[in-house]
N, CA, C and O of each residue as an XYZ file, in Angstrom:
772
protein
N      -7.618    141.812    -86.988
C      -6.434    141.865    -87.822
C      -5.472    140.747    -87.415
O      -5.208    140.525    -86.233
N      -4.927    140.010    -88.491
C      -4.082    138.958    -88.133
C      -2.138    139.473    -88.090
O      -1.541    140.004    -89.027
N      -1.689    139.193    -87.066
C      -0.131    139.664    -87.029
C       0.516    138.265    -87.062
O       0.195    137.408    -86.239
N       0.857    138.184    -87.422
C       2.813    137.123    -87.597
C       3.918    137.818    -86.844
O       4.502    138.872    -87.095
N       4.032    137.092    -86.011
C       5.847    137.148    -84.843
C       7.254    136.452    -85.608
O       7.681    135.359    -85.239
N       7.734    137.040    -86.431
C       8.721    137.017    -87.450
C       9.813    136.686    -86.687
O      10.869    137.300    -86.536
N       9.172    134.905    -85.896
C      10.768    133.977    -85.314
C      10.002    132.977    -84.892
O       8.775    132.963    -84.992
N      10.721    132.061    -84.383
C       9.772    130.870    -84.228
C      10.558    130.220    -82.697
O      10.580    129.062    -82.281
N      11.076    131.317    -82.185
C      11.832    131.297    -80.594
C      10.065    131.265    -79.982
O       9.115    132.047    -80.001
N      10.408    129.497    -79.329
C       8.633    129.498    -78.397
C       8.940    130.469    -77.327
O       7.829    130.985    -77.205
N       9.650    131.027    -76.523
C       9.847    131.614    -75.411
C       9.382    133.102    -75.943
O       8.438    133.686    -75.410
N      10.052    133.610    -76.932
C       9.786    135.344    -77.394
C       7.829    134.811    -77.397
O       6.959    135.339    -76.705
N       7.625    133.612    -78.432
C       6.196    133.996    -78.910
C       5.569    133.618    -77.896
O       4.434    134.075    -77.757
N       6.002    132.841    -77.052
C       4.833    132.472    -76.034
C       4.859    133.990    -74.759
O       3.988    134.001    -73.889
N       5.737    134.954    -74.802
C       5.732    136.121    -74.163
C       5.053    137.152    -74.930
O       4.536    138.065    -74.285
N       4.948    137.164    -76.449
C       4.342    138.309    -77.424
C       3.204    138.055    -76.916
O       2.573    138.907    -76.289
N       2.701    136.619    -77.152
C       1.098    136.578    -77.414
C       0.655    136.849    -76.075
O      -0.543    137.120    -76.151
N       0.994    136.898    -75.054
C       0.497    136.759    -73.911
C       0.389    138.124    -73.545
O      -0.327    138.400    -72.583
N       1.162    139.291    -74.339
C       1.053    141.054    -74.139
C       0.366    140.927    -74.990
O      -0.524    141.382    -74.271
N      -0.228    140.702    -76.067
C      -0.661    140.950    -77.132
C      -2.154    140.384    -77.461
O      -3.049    140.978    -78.061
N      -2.172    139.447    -77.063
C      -3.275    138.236    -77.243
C      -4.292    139.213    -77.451
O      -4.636    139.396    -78.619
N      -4.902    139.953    -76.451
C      -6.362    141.003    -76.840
C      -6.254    142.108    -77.698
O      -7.134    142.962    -77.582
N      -5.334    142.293    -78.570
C      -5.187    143.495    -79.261
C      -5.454    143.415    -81.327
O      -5.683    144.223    -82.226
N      -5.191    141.618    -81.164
C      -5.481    141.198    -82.477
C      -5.984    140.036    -82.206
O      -6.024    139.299    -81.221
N      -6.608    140.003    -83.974
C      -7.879    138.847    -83.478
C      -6.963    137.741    -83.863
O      -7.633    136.712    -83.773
N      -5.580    137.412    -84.306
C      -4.949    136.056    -84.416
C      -3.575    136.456    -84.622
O      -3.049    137.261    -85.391
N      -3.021    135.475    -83.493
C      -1.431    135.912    -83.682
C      -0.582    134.730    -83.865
O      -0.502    133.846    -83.012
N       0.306    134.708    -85.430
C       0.617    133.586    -85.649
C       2.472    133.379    -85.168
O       3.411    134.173    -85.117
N       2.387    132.498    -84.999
C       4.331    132.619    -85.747
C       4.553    132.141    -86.789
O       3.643    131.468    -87.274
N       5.835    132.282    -87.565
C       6.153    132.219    -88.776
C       5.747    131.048    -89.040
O       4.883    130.865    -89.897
N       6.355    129.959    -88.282
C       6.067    128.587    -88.273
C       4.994    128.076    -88.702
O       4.742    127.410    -89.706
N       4.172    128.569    -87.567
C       2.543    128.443    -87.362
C       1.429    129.056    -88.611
O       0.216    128.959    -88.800
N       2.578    129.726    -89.319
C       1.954    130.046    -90.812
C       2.219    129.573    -92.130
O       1.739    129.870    -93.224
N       3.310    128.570    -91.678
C       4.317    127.866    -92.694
C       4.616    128.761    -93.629
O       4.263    128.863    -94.803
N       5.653    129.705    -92.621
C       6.564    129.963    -93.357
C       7.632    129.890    -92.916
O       7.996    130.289    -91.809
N       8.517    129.156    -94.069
C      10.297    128.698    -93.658
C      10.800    129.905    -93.819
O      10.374    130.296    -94.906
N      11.626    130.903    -93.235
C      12.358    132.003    -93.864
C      12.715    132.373    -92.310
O      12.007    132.599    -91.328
N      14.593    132.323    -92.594
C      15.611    132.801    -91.826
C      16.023    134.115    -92.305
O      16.359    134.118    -93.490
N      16.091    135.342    -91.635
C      16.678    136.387    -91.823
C      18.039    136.795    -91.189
O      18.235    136.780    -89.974
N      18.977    137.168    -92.135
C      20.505    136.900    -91.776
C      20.393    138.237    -91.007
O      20.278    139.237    -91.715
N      20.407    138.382    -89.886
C      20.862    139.553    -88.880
C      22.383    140.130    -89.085
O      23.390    140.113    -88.378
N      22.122    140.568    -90.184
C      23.481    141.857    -89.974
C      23.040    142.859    -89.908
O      22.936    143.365    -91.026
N      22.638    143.567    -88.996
C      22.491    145.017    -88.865
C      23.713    145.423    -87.368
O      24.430    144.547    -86.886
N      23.709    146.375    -87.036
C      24.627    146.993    -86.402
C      24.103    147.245    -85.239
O      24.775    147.192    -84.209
N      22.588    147.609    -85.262
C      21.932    147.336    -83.808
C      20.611    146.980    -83.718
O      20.169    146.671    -84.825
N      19.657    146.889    -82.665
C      19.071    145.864    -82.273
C      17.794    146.142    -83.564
O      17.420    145.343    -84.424
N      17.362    147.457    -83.333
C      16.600    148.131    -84.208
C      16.834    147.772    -85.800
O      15.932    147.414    -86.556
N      17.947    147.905    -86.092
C      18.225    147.196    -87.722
C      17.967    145.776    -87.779
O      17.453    145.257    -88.770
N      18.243    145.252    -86.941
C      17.701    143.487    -87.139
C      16.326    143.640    -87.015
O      15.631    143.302    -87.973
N      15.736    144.144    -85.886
C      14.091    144.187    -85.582
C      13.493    144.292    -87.411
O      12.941    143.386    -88.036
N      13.846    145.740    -87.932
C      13.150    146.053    -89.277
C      13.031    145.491    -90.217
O      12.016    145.503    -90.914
N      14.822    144.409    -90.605
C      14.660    143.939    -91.030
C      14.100    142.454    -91.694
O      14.016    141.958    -92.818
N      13.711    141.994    -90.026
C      13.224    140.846    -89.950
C      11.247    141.191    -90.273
O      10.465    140.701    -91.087
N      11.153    141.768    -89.673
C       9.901    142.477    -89.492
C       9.100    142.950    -91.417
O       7.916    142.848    -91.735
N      10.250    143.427    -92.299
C       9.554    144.097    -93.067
C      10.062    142.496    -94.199
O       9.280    142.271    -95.122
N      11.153    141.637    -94.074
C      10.717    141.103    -95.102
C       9.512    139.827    -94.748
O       9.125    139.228    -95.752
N       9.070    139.504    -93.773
C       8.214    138.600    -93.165
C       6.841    139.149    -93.641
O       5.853    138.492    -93.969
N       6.983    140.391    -93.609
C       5.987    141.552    -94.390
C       5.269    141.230    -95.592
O       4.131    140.966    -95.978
N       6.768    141.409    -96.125
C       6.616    141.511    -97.582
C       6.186    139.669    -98.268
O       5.541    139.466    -99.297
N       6.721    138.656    -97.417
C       6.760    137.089    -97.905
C       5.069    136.965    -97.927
O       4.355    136.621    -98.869
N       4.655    137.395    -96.460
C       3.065    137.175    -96.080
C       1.989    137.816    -96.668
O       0.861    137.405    -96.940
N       2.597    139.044    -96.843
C       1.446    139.757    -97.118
C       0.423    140.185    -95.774
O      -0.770    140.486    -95.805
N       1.387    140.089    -94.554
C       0.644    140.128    -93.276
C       1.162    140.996    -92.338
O       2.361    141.220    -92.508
N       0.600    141.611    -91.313
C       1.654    142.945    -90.521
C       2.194    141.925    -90.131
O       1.731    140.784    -90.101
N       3.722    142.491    -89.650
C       4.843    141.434    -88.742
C       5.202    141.929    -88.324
O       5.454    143.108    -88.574
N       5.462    141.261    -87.344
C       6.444    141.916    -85.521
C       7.656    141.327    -85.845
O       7.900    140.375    -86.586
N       8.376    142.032    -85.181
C      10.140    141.302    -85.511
C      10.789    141.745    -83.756
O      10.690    142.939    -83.475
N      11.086    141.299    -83.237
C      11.885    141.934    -82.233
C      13.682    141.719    -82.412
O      13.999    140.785    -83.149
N      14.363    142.200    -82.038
C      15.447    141.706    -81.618
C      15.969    142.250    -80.203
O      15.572    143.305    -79.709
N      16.812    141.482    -79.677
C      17.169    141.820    -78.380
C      18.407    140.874    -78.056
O      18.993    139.943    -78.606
N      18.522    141.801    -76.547
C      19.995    140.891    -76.129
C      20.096    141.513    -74.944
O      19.211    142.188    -74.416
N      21.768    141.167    -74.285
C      21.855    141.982    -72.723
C      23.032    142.431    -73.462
O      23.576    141.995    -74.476
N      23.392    143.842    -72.355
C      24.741    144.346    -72.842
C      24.840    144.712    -71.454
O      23.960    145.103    -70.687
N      26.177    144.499    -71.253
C      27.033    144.779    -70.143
C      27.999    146.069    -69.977
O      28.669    146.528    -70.903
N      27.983    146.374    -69.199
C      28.571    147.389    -69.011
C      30.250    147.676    -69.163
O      30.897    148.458    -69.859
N      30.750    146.285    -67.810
C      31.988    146.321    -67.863
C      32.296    145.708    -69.127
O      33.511    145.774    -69.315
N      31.763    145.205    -69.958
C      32.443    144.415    -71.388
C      31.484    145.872    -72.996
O      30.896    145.623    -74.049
N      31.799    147.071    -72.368
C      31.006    148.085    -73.290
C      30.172    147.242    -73.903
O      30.636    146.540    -74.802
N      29.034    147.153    -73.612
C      27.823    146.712    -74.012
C      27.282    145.006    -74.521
O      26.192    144.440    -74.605
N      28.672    144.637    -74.773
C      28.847    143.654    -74.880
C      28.113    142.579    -74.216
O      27.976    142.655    -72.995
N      27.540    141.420    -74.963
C      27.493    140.569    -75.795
C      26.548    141.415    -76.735
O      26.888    141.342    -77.916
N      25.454    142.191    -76.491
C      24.729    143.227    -77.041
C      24.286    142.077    -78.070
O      24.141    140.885    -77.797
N      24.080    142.779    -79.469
C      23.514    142.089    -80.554
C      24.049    140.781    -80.794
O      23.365    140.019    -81.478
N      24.940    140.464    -80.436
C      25.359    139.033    -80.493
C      24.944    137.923    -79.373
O      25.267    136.737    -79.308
N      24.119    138.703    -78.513
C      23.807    137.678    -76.732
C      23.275    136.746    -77.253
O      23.054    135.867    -76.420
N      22.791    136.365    -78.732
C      22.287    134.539    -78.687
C      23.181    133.537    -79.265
O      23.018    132.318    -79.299
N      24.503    134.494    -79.877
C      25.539    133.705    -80.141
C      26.754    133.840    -80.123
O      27.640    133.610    -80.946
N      26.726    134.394    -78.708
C      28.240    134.911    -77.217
C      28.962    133.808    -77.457
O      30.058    133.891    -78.013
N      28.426    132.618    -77.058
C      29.339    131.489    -77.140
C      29.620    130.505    -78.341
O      30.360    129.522    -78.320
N      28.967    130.920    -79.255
C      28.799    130.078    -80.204
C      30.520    129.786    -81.565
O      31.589    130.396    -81.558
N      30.345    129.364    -81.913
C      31.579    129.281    -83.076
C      30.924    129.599    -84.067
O      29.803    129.318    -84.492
N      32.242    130.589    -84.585
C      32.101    130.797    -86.168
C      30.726    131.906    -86.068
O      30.231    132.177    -87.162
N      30.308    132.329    -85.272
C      29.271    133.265    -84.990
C      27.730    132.454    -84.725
O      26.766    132.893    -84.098
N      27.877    131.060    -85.467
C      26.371    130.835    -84.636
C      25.762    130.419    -83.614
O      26.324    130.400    -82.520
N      24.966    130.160    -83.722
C      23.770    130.757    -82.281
C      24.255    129.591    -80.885
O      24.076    128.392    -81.103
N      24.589    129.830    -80.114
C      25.003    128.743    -79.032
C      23.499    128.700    -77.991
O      22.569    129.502    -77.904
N      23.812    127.190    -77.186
C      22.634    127.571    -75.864
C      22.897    128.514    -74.740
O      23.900    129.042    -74.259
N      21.622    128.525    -74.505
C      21.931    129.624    -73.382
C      22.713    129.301    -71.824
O      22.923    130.091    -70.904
N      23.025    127.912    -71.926
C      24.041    127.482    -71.068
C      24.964    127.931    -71.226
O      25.383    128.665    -70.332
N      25.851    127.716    -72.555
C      26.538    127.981    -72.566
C      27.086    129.703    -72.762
O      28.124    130.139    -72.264
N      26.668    130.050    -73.124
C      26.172    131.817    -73.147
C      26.310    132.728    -71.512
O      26.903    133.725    -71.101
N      25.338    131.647    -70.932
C      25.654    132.030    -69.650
C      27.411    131.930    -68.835
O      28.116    132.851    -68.422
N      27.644    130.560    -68.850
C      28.792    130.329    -68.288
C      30.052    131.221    -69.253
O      31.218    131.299    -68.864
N      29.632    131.747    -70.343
C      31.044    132.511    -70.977
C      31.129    134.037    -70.161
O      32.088    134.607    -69.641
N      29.350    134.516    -70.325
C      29.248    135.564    -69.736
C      30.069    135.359    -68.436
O      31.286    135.521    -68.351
N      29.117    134.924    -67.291
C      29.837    134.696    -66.341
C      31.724    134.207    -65.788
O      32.225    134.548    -64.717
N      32.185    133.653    -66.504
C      33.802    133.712    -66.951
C      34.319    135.267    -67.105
O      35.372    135.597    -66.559
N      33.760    135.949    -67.653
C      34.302    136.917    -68.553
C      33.880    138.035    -67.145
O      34.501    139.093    -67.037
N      32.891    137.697    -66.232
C      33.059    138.570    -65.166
C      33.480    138.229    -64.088
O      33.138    138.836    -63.073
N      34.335    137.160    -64.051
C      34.825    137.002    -63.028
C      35.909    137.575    -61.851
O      37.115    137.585    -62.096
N      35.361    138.060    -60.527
C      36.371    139.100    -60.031
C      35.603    140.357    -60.326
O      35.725    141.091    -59.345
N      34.972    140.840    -61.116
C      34.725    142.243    -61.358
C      33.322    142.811    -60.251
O      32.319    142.286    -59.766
N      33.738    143.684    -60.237
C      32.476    144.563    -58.707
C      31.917    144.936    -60.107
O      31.406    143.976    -60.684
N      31.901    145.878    -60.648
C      30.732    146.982    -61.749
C      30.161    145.543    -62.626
O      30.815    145.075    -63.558
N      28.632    144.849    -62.081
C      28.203    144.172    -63.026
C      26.668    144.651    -63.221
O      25.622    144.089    -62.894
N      26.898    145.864    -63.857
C      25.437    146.733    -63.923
C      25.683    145.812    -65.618
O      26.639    145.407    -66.278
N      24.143    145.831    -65.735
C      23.503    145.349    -67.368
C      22.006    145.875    -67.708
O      21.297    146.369    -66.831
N      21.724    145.778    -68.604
C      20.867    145.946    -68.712
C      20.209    145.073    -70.397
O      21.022    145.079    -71.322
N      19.046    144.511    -70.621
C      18.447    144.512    -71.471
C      18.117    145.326    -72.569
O      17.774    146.466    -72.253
N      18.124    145.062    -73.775
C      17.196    146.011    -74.691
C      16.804    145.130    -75.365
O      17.265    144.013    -75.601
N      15.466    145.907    -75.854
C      14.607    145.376    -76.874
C      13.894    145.939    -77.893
O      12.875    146.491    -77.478
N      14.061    146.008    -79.134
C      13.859    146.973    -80.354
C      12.798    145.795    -81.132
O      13.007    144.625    -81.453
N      11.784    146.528    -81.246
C      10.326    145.781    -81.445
C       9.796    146.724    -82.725
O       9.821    147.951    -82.822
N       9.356    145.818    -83.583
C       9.259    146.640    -85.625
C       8.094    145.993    -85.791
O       8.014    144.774    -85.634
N       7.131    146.705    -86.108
C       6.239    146.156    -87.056
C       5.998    146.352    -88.326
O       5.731    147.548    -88.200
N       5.891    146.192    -89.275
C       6.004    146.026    -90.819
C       4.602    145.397    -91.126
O       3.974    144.425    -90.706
N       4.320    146.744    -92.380
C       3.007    146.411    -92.819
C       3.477    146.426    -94.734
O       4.257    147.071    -95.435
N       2.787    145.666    -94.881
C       3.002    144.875    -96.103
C       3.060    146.570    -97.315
O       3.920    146.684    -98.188
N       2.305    147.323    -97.131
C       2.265    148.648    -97.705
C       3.916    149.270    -97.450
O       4.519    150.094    -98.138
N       4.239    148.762    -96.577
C       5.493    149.742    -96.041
C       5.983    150.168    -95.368
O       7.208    150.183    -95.247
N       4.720    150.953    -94.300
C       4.548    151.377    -93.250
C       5.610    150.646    -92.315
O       6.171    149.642    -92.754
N       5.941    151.180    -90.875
C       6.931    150.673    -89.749
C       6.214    151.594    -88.756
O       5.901    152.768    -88.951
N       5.988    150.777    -87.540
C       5.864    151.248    -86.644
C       7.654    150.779    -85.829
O       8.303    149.815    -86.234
N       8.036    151.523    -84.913
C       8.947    151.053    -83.969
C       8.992    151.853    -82.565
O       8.615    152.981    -82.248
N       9.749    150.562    -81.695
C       9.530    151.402    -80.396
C      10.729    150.538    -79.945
O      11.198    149.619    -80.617
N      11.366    151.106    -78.211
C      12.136    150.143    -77.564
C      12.099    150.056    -76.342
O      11.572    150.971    -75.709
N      12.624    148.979    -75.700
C      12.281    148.926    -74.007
C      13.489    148.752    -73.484
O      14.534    148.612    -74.119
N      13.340    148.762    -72.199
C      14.680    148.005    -71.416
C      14.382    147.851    -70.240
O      13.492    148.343    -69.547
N      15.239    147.081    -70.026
C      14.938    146.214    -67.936
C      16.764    146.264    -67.519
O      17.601    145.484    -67.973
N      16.996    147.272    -66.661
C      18.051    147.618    -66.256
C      18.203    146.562    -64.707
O      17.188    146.361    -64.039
N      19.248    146.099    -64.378
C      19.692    145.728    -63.307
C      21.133    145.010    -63.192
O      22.039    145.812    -63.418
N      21.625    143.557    -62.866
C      23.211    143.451    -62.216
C      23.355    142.116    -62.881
O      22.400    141.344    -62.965
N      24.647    141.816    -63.394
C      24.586    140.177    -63.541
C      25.090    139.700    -62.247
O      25.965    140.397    -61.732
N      24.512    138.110    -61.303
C      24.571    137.925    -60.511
C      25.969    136.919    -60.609
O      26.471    136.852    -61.731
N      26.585    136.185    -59.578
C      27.707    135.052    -59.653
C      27.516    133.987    -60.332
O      28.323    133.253    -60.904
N      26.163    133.935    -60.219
C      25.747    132.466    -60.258
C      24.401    132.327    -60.458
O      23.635    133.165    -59.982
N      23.820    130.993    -61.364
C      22.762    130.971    -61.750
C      21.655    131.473    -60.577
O      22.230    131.970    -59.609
N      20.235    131.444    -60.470
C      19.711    131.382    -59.412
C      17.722    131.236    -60.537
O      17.078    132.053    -61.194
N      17.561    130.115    -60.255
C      15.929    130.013    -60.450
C      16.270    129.031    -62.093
O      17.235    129.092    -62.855
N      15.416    128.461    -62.124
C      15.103    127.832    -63.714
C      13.912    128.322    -64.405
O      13.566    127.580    -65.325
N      13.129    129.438    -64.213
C      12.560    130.060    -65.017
C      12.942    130.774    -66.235
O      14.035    130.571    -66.764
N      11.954    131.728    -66.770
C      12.932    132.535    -68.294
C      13.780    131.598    -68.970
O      14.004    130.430    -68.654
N      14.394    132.505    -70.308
C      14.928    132.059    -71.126
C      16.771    132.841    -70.954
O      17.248    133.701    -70.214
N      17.117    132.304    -71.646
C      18.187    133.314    -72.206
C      19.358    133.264    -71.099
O      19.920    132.265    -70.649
N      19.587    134.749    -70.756
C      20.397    135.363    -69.371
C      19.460    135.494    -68.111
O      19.681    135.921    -66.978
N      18.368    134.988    -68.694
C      17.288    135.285    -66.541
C      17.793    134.776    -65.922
O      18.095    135.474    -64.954
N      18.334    133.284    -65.822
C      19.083    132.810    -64.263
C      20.056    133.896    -64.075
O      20.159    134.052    -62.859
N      20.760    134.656    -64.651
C      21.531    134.821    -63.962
C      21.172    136.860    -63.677
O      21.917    137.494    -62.931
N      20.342    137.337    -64.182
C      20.337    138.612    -64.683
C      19.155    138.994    -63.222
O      18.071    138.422    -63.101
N      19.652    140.003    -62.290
C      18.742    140.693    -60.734
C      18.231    141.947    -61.456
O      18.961    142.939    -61.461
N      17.392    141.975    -61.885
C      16.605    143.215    -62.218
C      16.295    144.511    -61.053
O      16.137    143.910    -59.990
N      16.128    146.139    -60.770
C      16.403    146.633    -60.261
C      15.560    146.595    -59.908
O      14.581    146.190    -60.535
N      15.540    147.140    -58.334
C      14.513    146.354    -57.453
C      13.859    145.359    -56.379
O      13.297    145.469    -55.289
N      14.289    144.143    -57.416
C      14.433    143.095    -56.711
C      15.249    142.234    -56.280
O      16.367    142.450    -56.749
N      15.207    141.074    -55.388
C      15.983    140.519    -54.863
C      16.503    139.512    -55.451
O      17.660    139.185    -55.189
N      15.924    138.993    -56.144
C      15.905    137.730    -57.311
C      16.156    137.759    -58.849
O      15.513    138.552    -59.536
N      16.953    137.028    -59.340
C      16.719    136.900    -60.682
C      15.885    137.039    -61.062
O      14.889    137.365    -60.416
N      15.931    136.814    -62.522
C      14.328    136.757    -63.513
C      13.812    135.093    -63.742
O      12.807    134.472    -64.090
N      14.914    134.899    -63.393
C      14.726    132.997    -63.965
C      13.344    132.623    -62.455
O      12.392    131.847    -62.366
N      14.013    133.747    -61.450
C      12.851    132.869    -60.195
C      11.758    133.933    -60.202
O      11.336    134.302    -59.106
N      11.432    134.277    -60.919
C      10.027    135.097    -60.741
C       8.920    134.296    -62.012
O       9.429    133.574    -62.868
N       7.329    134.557    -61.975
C       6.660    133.954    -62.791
C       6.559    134.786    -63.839
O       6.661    135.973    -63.531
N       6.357    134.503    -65.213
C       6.255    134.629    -66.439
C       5.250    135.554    -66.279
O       5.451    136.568    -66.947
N       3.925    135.566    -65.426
C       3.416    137.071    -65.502
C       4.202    137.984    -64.924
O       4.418    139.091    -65.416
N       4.750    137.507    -63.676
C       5.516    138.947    -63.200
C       6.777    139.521    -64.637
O       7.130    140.646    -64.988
N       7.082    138.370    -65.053
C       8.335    138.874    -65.953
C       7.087    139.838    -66.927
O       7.080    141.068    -66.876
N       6.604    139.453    -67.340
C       5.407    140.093    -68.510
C       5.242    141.695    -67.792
O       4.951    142.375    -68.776
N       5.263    142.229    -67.111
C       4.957    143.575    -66.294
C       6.360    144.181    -66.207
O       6.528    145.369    -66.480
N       7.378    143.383    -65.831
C       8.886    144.227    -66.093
C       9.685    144.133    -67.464
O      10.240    145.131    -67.924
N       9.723    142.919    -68.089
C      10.493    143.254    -69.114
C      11.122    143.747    -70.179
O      10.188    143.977    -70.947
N      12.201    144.087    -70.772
C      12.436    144.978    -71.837
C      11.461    144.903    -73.084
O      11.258    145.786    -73.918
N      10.865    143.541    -73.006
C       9.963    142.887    -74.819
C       8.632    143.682    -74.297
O       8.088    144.373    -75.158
N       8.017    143.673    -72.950
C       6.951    144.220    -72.279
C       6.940    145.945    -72.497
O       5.988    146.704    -72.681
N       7.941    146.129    -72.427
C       8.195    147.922    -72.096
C       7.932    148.462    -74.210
O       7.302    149.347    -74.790
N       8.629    147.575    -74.547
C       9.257    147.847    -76.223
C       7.420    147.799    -76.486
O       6.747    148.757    -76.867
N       6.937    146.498    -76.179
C       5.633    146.508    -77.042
C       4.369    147.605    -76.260
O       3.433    148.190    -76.805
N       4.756    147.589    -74.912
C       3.646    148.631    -74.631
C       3.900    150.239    -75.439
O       2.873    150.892    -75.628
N       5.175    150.822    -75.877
C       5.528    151.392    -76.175
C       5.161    151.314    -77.751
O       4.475    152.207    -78.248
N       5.545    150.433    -78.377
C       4.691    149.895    -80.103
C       3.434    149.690    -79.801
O       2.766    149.861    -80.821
N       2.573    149.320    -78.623
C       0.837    149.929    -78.814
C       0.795    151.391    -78.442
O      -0.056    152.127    -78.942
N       1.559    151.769    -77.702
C       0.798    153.248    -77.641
C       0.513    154.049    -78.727
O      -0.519    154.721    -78.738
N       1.393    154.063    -79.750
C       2.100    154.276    -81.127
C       1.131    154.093    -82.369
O       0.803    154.839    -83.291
N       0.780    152.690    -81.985
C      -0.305    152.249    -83.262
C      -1.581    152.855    -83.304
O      -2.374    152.561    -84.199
């Protein structure tokens, strides 16, 4: 069965396919299927963006589609950057780098002891009939002072997962593949299917 990853973020797809790779016989991204199509994320939480990215990628292809959405939410800022963590820093609401994302986060905790966070990740699959599978994950741990590792994407330099001693940015892409919130969400969307 062929699936489509409904985004064309190389970091999400090069982490899908790598949980996923033995479970279907071809896994494309949108791109990689030529298809142009941006889905305007207004939903209210992570799960409403997931579906809706997921079911119209669905409906364009004619192919099951994965949609994830995700972000970090913080504690001391109520959950905050949450559904907006890819465009925290950005103007006018769009999408900023994750440099800069980082250094706002980090500003915005400056001085504060309570820097518990945690990840989520709301993972949709959409089958052209209709059907939805959904599931969600999370990777709970602390935002740190300061960057630490150039691995991962996103908030990993700066995000200590519970447990360990290190960021996510300094651990390897398999170890991240065994803890992460996208890891937890999709083992959770295979158990399901």
């Amino acid at each position: 069965m062929k699936l489509l990853i409904a985004s064309n973020n190389k970091h999400k797809i090069k982490e899908i396919k790598a949980i996923l790779g033995e479970k279907f016989e071809e896994i494309l991204s949108i791109g990689e299927a030529g298809i142009d199509h941006e889905t305007v994320e207004d939903g209210n939480t992570f799960m409403e963006n997931a579906e809706k990215k997921a079911r119209e990628i669905a409906k364009i292809s004619g192919f099951a589609s994965l949609a994830d959405d995700s972000g970090i939410c913080v504690d001391h800022l109520g959950g905050a950057p949450g559904i907006y963590s890819a465009r925290f820093a950005g103007e006018s609401g769009g999408h900023a780098d994750d440099e800069a994302n980082n250094d706002l986060l980090l500003k915005k905790l400056e001085g504060v002891k309570d820097r518990a966070a945690h990840y989520t990740c709301a993972m949709v699959i959409a089958y052209p009939d209709g059907r939805v599978v959904s599931a969600e994950g999370y990777m709970y741990g602390e935002i740190l002072t300061e960057r630490h590792g150039t691995g991962g994407f996103g908030y990993d330099p700066i995000f200590k997962p519970e447990g360990y001693s290190v960021s996510v940015g300094e651990i390897s892409d398999e170890e991240k593949n065994k803890i992460s919130h996208r890891s937890k969400a999709l083992a959770a969307l295979l158990a399901k299917l």
